[in-house]
C-alpha positions in Angstrom: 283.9 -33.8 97.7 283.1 -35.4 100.5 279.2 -34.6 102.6 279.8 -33.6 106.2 277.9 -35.3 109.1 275.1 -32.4 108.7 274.8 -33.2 104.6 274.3 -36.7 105.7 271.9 -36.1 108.7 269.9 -33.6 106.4 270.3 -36.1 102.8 271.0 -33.0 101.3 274.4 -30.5 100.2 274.2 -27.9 103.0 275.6 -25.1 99.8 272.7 -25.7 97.9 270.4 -25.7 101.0 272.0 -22.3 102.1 271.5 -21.1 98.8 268.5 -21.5 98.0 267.5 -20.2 101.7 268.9 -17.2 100.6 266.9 -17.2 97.4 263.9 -17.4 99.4 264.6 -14.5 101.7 265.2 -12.6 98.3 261.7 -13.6 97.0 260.2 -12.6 100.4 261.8 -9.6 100.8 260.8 -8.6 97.1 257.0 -9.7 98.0 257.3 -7.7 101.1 258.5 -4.7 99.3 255.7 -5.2 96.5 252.9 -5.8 99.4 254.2 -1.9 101.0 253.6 -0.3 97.6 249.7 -1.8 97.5 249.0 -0.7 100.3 250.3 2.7 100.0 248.4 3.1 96.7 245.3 1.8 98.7 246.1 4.1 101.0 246.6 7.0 98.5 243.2 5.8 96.9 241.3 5.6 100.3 242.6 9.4 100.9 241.0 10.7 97.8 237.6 8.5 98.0 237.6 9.8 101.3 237.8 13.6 100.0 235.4 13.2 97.1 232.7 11.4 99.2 232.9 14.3 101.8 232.5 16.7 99.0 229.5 14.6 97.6 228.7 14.9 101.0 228.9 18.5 101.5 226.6 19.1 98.1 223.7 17.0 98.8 223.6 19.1 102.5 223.7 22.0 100.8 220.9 21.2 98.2 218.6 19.4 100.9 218.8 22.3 103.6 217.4 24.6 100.8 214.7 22.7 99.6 213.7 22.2 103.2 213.4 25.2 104.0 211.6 26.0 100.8 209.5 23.1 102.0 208.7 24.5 105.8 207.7 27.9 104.2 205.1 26.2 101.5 203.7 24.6 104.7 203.4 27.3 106.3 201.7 29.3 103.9 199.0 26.6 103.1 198.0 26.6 106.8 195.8 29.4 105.5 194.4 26.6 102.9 191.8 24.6 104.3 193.4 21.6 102.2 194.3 18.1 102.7 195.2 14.6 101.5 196.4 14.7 97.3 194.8 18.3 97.1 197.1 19.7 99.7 200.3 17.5 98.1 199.5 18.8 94.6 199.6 22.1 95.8 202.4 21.9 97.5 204.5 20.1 94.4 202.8 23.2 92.3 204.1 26.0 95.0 207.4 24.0 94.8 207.6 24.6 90.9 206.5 27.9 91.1 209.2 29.2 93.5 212.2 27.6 91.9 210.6 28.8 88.5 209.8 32.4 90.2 213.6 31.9 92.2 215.3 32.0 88.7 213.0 34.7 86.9 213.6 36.9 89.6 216.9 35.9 91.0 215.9 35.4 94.5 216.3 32.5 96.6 213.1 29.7 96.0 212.8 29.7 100.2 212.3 33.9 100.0 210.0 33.1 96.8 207.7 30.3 99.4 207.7 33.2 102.5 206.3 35.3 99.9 203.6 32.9 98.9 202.6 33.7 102.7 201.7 37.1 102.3 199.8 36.5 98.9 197.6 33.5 100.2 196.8 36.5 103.4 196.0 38.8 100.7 193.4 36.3 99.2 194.9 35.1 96.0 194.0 31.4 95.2 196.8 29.6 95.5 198.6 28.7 92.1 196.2 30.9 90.2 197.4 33.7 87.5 196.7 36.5 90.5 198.8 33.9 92.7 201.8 34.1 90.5 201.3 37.9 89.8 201.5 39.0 93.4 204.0 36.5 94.2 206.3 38.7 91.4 205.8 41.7 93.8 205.1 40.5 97.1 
């Protein structure tokens, strides 16, 4: 068979050239395809990280606005404490036992325990004494 004027130009059979032209837009096409399905399982995966971190999200807000507010009301009770420096933290880490201890035993929330704490430091219980505990039970 004789080479056309292209064949010759190119130094090459223009049927094989076509050929394996083709097979390259099959191999891209085929790459292509396989690149969509990545990145709609990326996509699928970014969805759900997304979800689980906003529910991650959502528990550690719920457990810190608690315990701040637990926190605030301590505070405020051991205003009436004439208290400071590593005394004044180690009774507030004790408080802070006490009410989530107290928040189980009596099934009341640890913040309404630390309001009550309030009331029994006015009533002149020493704080974290056995009186302390005892009329924080009832206050």
């Amino acid at each position: 068979m004789a080479q056309t004027a292209v064949e010759i130009f190119l130094g090459m059979n223009v049927q094989k050239f076509l050929k394996g032209t083709k097979a390259a837009q099959k191999g891209a096409k085929k790459f292509i395809t396989t690149l969509k399905d990545q990145e709609r399982q990326i996509q699928s995966i970014a969805k759900k990280s997304a979800v689980a971190f906003a529910a991650v999200g959502a528990v550690m807000v719920a457990a810190i606005i608690p315990a701040k507010k637990l926190q605030d009301e301590i505070t405020n009770a051991l205003t009436l404490v004439s208290t400071q420096g590593d005394e004044f933290e180690e009774m507030s880490e004790g408080m802070s036992k006490l009410a989530r201890s107290l928040s189980k035993e009596l099934g009341i929330s640890a913040d309404d325990v630390g309001a009550g704490f309030y009331q029994v430091l006015s009533a002149g219980a020493e704080v974290l004494s056995e009186d302390f505990a005892t009329l924080t039970r009832s206050a």
